[in-house]
N, C-alpha and C positions, 0 to 999 in steps of 0.2 A: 572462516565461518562456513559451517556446511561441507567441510571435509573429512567429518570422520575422526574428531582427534578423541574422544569419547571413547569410540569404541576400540582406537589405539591403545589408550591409555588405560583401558577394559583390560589390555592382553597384556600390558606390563604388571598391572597391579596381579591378574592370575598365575605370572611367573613366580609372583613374591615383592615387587618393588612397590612399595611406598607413594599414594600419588597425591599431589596436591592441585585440585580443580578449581581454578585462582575463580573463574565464573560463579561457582558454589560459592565458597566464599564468601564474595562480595554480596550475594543476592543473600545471604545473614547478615549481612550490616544493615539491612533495612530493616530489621527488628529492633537495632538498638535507637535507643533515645536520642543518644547524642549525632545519630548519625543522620537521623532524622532532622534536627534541630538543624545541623547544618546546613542540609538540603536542603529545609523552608527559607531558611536567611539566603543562602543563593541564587534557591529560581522562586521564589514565591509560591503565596497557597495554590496557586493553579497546579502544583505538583503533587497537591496534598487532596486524598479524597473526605469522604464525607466523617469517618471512624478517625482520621488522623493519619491513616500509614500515607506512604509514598503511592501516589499511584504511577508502576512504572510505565504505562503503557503513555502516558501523557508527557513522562520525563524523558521515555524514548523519543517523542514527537519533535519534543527541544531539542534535546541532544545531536541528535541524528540530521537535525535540520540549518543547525548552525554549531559551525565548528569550533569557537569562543567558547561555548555552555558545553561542550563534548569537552574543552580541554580543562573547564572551571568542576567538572563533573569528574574527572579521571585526576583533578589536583587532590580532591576528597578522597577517591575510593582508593590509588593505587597505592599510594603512603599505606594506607590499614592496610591494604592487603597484601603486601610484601612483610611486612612487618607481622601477619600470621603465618604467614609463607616461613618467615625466621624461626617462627616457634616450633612449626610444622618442622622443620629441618633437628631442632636441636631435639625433640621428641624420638625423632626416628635414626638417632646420631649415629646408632650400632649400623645402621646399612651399609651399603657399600656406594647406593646412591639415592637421590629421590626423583621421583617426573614432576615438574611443577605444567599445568595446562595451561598456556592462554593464548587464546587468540589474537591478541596485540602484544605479540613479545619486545616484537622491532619497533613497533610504534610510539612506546614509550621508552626506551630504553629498558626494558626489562631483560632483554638477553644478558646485558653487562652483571648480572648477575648471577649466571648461569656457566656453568662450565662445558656443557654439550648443548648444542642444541637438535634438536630434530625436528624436522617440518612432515608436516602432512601434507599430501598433496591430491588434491582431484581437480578436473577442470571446471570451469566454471559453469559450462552447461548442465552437468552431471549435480554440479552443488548448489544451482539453481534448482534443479527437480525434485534434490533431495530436502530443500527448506522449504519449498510450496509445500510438499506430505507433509513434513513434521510442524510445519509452523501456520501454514493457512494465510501467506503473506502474500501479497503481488510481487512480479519481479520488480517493481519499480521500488516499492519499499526496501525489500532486499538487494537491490542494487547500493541504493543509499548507503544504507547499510556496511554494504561491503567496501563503499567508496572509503572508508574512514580507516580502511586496511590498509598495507602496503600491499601489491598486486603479490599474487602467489608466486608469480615467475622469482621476483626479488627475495621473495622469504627462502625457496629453492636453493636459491644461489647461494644464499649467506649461510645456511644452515651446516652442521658436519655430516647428519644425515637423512635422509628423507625415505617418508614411506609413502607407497605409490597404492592408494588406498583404494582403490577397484574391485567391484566386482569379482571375485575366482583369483584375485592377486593373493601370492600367500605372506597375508599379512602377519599371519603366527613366525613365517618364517624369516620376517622381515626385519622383527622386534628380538629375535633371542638375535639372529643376526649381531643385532645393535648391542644387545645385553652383552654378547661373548666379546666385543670389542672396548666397550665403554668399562665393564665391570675388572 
């Protein structure tokens, strides 16, 4: 969270690859009915605003706050979302590859899905500054937050390759890098 995999995954989809932003995604399954309907039967109308949609800012509040309703929440969303992940793949089958994005790859098992992986990497002070700008959150909330990760050190180590997402770092050169090895 808040390292940049965005704008990584900016500079692969500009080379030509195929990217599937699993976050995107998911944030369209709160339009459908059914996906709705489930979420009301799991956490109650408190998750539901006044129109009927999800309100996510109240689902994040649960979520985030107990790790039962995070994992009864991620039983819902990560099945759909691998499963358009699948389709996304069989779409784009002439490539040579595709980047799927998510920021809990290890957390749910979703690497075992994946034949490369790559991590993005910034420290945590730097990805703390950079979700106060974008997001308007306290560190505590974003802490929370990131508590529900695996620490990035660990994501580093497991990954085949990492980009070191910095400032004046040449991330362009980082990712064809990656493309001339993987492709």
């Amino acid at each position: 969270m808040g390292s940049g995999k965005s704008t990584v995954v900016a500079e692969f989809q500009r080379l030509g690859v195929p990217a599937f932003v699993a976050d995107r995604e998911a944030a369209r399954l709160y339009d459908d009915p059914s996906f709705i309907s489930l979420l009301r039967r799991q956490f109650g109308d408190q998750v539901m605003d006044q129109r009927g949609a999800v309100d996510k800012r109240r689902l994040a509040d649960i979520v985030f706050n107990d790790r039962g309703a995070l994992a009864r929440l991620n039983a819902i969303v990560h099945p759909r979302v691998m499963d358009l992940f699948d389709r996304f793949c069989h779409a784009h089958a002439d490539a040579p590859f595709v980047v799927f994005e998510s920021a809990i790859l290890y957390e749910y098992g979703l690497d075992k899905a994946m034949d490369v992986v790559v991590c993005v990497y910034l420290d945590l002070d730097e990805r703390l500054r950079r979700l106060r700008l974008r997001d308007g959150i306290d560190d505590n909330r974003l802490l929370q937050r990131i508590a529900n990760q695996d620490p990035a050190d660990e994501a580093v180590m497991k990954a085949d390759y990492v980009v070191l997402n910095y400032e004046g770092n040449p991330r362009q050169r980082q990712v064809q890098y990656i493309l001339e090895h993987v492709a």
